[in-house]
N, C-alpha and C positions, 0 to 999 in steps of 0.2 A: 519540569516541563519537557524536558530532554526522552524521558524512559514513557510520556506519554507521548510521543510525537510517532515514538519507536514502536508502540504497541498500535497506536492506532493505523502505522503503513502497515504492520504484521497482521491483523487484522483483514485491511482492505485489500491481502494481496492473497489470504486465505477465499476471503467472500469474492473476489475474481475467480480464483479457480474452481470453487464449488460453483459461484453461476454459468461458465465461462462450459463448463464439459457437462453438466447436468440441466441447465435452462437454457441456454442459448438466446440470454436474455440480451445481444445483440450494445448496443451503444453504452449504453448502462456499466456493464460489467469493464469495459474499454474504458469507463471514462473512470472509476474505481481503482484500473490498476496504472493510470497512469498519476492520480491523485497517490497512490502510496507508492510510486517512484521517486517523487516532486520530493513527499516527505523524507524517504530515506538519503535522496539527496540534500535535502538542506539540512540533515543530521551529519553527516558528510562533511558537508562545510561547515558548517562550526563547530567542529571538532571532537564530534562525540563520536565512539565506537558503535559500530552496527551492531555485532555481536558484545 
């Protein structure tokens, strides 16, 4: 569960920056990278490596 929590903030933080400089898709893209913030923080706390 751990190495999908990982992939999918990795994921949501790749699809922020391609919408984020190429659509200027506005709320959307905001609310995406702060969703795979959330995620990498609660991998953080319970004690798993980011890398």
């Amino acid at each position: 569960m751990g190495n999908l929590l990982y992939v999918v903030a990795v994921l949501l933080i790749i699809g922020w920056a391609v919408g984020f400089f190429a659509f200027h898709a506005g709320w959307l893209i905001h609310a995406l990278l702060v969703i795979a913030v959330i995620a990498i923080l609660l991998r953080l706390i319970s004690g798993g490596k980011v890398a």
